[in-house]
C-alpha positions in Angstrom: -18.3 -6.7 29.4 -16.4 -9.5 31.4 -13.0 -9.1 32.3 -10.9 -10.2 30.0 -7.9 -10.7 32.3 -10.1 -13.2 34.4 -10.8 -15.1 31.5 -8.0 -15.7 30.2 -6.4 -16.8 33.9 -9.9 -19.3 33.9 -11.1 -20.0 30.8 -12.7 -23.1 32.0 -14.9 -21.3 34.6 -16.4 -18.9 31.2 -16.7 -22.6 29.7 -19.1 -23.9 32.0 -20.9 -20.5 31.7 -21.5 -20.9 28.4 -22.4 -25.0 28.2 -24.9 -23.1 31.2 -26.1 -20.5 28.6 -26.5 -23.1 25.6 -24.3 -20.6 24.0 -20.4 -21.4 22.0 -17.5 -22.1 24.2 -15.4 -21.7 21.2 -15.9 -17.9 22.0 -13.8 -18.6 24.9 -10.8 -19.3 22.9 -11.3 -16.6 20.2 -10.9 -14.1 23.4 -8.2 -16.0 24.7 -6.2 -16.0 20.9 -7.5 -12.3 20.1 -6.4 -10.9 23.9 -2.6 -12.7 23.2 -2.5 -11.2 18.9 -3.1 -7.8 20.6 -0.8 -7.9 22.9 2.0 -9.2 20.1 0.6 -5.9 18.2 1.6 -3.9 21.2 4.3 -4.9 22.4 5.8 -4.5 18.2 4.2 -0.8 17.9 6.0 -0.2 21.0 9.4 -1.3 20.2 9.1 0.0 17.0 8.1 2.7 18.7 11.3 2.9 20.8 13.5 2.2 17.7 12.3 5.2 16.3 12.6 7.4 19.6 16.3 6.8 19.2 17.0 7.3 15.5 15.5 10.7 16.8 18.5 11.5 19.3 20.8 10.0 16.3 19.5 12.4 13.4 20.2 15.2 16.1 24.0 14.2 16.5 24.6 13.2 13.3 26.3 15.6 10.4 26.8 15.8 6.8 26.1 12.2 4.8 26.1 10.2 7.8 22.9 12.1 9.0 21.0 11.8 5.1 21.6 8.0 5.8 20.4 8.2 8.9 17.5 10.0 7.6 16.5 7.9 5.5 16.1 5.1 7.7 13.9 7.2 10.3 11.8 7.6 7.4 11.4 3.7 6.7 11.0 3.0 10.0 8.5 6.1 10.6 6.3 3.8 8.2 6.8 0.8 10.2 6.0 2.4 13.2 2.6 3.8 11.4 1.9 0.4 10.1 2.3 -1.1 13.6 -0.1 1.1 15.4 -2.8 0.2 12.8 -2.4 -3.6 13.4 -2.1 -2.9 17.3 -5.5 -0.5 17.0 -7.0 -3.7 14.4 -6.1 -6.3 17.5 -7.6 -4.0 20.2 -11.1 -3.6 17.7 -11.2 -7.2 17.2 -10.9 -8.0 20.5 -13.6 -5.3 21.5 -16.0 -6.7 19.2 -15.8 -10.0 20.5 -15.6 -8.7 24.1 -19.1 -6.6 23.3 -20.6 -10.2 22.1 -19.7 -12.3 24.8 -22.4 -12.4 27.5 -22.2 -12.1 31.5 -20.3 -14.9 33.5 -23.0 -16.5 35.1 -23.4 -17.3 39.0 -22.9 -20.1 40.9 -26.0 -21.6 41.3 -28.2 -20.7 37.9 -30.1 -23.1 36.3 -28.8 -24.8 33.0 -31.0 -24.5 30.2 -33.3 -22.4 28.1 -36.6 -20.6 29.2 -38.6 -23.8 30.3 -35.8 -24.8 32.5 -35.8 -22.5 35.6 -36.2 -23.3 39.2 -39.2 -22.6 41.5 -38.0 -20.8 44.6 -41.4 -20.4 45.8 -44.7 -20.1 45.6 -46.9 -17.7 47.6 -50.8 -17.1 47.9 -53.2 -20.0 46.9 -55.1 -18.8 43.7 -58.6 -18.0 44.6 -61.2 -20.3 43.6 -63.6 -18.9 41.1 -66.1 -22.2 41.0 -67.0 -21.7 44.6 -68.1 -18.2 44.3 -70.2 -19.3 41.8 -68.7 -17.5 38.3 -66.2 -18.2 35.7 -63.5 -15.8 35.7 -63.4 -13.0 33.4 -60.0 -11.8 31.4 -58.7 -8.2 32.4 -59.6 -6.8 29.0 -63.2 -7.5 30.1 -62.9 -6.1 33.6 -61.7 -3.2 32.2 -64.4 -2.5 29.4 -67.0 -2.8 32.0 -65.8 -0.7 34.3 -64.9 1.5 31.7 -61.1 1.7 32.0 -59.5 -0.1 29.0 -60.0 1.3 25.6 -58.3 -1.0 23.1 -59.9 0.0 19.7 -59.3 3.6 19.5 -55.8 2.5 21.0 -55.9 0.9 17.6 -57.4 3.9 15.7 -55.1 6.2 16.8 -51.6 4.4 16.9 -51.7 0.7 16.0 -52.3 -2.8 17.1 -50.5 -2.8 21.3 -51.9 0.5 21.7 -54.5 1.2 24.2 -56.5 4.3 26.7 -56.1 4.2 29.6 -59.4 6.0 31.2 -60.8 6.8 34.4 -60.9 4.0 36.5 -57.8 2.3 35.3 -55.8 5.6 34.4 -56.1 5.9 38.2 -55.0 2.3 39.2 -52.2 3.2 37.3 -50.9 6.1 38.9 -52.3 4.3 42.2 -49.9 1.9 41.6 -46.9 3.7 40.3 -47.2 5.9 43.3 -47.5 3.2 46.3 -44.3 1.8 44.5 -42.5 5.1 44.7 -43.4 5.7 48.6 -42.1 2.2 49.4 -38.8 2.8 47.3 -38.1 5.9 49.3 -38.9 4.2 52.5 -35.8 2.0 51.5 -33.6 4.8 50.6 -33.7 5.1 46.6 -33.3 8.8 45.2 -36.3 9.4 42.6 -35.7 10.0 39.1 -37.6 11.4 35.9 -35.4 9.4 33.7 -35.2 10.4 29.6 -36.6 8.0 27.5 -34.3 8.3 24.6 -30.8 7.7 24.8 -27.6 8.0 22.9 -26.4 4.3 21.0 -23.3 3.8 22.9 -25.5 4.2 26.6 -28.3 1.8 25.0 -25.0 -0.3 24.0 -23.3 0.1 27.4 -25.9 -1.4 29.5 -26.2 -4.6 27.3 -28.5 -4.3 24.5 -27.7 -5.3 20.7 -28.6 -1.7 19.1 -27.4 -3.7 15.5 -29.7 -6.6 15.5 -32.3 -6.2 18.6 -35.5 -6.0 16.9 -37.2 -5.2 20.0 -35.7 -1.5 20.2 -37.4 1.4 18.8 -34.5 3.4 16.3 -35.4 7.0 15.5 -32.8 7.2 12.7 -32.6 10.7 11.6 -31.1 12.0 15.4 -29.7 8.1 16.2 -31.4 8.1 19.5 -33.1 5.2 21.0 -36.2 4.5 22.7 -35.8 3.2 26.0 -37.7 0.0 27.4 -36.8 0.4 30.5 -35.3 3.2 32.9 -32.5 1.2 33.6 -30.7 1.9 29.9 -30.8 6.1 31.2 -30.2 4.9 35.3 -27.0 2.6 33.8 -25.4 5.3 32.1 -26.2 8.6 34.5 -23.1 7.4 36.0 -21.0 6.3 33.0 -17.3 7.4 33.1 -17.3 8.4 36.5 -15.7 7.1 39.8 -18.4 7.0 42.2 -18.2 6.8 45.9 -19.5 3.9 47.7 -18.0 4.1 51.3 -21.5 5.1 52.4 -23.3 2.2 51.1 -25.1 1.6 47.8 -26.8 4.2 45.0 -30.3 3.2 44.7 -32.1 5.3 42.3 -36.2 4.7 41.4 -36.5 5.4 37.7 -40.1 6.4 36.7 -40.6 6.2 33.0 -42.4 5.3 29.6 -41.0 2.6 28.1 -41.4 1.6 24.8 -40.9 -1.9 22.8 -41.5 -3.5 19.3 -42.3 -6.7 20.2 -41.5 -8.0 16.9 -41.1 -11.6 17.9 -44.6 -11.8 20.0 -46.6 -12.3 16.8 -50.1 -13.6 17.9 -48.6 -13.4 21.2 -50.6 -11.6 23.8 -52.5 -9.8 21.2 -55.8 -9.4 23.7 -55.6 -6.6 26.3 -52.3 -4.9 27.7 -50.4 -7.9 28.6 -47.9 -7.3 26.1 -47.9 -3.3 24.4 -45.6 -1.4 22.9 -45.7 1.4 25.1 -46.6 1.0 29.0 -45.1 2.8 32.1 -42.5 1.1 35.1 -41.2 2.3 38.2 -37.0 0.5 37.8 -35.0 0.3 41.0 -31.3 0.8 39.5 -28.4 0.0 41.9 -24.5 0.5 42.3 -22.8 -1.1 44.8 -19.6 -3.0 45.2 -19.0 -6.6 43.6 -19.1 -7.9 47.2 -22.3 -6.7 48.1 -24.3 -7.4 44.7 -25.9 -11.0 45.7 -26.8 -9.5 48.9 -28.3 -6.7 47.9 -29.8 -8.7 44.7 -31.8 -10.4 47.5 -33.1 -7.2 49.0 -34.4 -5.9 45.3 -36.3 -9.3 45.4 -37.7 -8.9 48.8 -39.2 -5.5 47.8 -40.8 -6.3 45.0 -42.6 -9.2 46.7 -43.4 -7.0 49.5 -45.3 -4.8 46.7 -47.1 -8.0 45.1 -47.7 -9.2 48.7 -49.6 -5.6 49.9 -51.8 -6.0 46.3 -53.0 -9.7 47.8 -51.9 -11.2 44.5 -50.9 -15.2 44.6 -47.1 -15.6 43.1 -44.6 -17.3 43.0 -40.7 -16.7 42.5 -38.5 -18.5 40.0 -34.6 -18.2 39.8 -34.3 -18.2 35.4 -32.1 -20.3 33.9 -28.8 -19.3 32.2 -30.2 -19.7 28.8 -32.7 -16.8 29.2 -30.8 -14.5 31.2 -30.0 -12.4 28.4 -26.5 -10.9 27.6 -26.0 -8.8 30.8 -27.2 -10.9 33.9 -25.3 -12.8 35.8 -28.9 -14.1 37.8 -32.1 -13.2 37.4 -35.0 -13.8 39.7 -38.5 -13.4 38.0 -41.9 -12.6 39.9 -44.5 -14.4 37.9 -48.4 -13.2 39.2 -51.1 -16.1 39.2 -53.6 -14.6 36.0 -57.3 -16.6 36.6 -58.4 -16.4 33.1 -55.4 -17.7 32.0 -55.0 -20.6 34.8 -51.0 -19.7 34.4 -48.5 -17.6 36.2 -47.0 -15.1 34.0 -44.1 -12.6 34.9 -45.0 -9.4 36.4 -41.5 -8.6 37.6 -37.7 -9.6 37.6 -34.9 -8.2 39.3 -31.1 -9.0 37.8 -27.7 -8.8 39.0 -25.4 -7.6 36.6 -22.8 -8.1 38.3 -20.0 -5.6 37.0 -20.8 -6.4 33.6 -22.5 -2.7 32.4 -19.7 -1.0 34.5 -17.1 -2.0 32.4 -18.8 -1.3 29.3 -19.7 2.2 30.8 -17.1 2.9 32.6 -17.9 3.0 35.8 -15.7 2.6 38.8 -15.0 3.0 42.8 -12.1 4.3 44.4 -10.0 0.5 46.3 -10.4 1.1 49.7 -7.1 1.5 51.3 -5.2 1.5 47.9 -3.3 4.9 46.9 -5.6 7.3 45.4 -5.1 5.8 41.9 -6.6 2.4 42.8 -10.1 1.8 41.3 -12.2 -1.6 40.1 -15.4 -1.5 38.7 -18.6 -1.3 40.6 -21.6 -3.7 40.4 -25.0 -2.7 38.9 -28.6 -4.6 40.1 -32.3 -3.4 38.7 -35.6 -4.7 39.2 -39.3 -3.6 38.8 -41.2 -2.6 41.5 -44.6 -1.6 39.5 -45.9 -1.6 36.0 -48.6 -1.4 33.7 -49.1 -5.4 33.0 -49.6 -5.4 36.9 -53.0 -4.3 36.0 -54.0 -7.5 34.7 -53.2 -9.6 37.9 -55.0 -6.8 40.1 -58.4 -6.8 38.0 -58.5 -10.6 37.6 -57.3 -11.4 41.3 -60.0 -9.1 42.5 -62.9 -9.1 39.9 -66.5 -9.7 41.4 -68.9 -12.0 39.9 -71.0 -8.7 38.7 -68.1 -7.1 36.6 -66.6 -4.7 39.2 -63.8 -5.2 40.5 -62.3 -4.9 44.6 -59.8 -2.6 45.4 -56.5 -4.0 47.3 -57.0 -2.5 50.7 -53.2 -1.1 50.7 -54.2 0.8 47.1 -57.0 2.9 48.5 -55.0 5.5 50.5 -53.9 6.1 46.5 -57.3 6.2 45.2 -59.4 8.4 47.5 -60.3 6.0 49.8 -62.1 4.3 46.8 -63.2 0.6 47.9 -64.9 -0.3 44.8 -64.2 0.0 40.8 -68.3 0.2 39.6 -69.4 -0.8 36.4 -70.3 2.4 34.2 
């Protein structure tokens, strides 16, 4: 959540983030009235509080009637004091929920606007030109039937529309992929991790997402767990409620997980192939570091993930999203969008956000303040971005399709395949 205290000092600065966002400044002022109405709770429940503390020392001195009348009035004011602490615990709740609501402030910087209105940072690779070698693209789905690696319809058969196989071929790209990622997160320094894919409400809570009214999150009612759609929901809270130590330099973890997601606003959106499932795999960088490092490391998690798109030989290009679409827990988000031919669009394959220390706070997570007495701590900051998943299947099979069906291997894959140069048509 944002800090409240900062808000309140500049509650035109959380203004302008939400004119950014599209979203109600009002909110601002709600904080700004509910923070002051708990504070008058307090401050009563304490002095009541105090009152009542020395009627105690009273009552012990007093004797005979003077001590029945004195009695008497601990006992009024014993109610007082109880009816204080629910109005002080009423003004913290309030203020908590509206806390919990309010999104990320936003960096300098981001874009105003809504989905349509980001900016292009840049774009890299020209996208290859199908006319010239003499045949109209084919779509992934088709790439992958051929070579028999895509199995859509007993995807359907056995679990539902977004459900696919993965076979031979494919199922091997796959893991290809996953595992080149994985090699060049550990050449950076990032700890691998198996991460659970179902999560207590308040972690799924804690790093950002709506578990009340997100439709896009998978509820298994009966144990009140969560399915995850992304490792960084279980990578955000490993370290919730802790004070970590980051005198070394940042905790970068490489979360390898299924993830899982409704899509229940994507109707008749994507419905051909595995550009949008409800179940795919994703290898999540996850970082802690200090607020004054985030932007600069936020630039590093972007600089890896194009180095990944950029060893695949995949045209992109990089767009910085605007305010509108950054979600509730981003404070800037830089989105990888691959070039797809059968398409003639660029469509994300990646993002990486800054979260600034948004998740901390709602988590609980903090750092020792250098050269403050052993007390001192502040909360730290928390990045993620994707460094491989399963849509990236699409851009490799359409990028590198052949006129006859199969499809070229990226020369920095085949080391993960065998040496394999070629995926053959079966």
């Amino acid at each position: 959540m944002i800090d409240v205290k900062d808000l309140c000092e500049n509650p035109d600065v959380y203004r302008a983030s939400q004119r950014a966002r599209g979203d109600k400044e009002s909110l601002v002022d709600s904080i700004i009235s509910a923070d002051q109405s708990r504070k008058h709770a307090i401050t009563s429940f304490e002095a009541l509080r105090a009152e009542q503390n020395a009627f105690g020392k009273k009552v012990a001195a007093a004797k005979g009637e003077a001590k029945q009348e004195l009695l008497g009035q601990v006992k009024e004011l014993a109610g007082q004091v109880k009816t204080a602490a629910v109005a002080a615990d009423a003004a913290q709740a309030e203020l908590d929920e509206l806390l919990r609501a309010f999104p990320n402030l936003i960096i300098d910087g981001v874009p105003t606007g809504g989905e349509a209105d980001f900016e292009l940072v840049k774009t890299v690779g020209q996208p290859r030109d199908f006319s010239a070698a003499g045949f109209e693209p084919r779509d992934h789905l088709e790439i992958g039937e051929l070579i028999g690696g895509i199995d859509m319809e007993r995807g359907a058969k056995v679990s539902g529309a977004r459900f696919s196989f993965l076979k031979g071929p494919v199922a091997r790209l796959e893991i290809a992929l996953m595992n080149m990622a994985l090699d060049q997160a550990l050449r950076y320094g990032f700890i691998p991790m198996i991460t659970p894919t179902l999560v207590r409400p308040e972690t799924m809570a804690g790093t950002g997402f709506d578990v009340k009214h997100d439709d896009e999150i998978y509820r298994l009612e009966k144990d009140d767990l969560y399915l995850v759609g992304t490792s960084e929901v279980a990578l955000a809270g490993y370290h919730g409620d802790e004070i970590i130590d980051l005198s070394k330099g940042p905790l970068r973890y490489a979360g390898w997980s299924s993830c899982y997601r409704r899509e229940a606003g994507s109707a008749g959106k994507d419905t051909r192939g595995i550009i949008r499932v409800h179940q795919f795999n994703k290898l999540e960088m996850f970082v802690y570091t200090t607020l004054d490092e985030a932007e600069a490391e936020h630039a590093r998690l972007l600089a890896w993930e194009e180095e990944m798109l950029a060893n695949l030989g995949v045209p992109y290009r990089v767009i910085d999203t605007a305010a509108g679409d950054l979600g509730l827990s981003a404070a800037r988000k830089f989105d990888c969008e691959a070039w797809i031919p059968s398409q003639g669009q660029y469509r994300e394959l990646t993002s990486t956000s800054n979260c600034t220390g948004f998740q901390a706070r709602r988590l609980n997570i903090r750092e020792r303040i250098p050269g403050v007495d052993a007390k001192g701590t502040r909360p730290v900051a928390t990045l993620n971005g994707t460094l491989a998943t399963t849509r990236w299947i699409v851009a490799i099979l359409e990028n590198h399709q052949n006129a006859d069906g199969t499809v070229t291997v990226p020369e920095r894959l085949r080391p993960y395949l065998g040496g394999l140069e070629t995926f053959e048509l079966v």
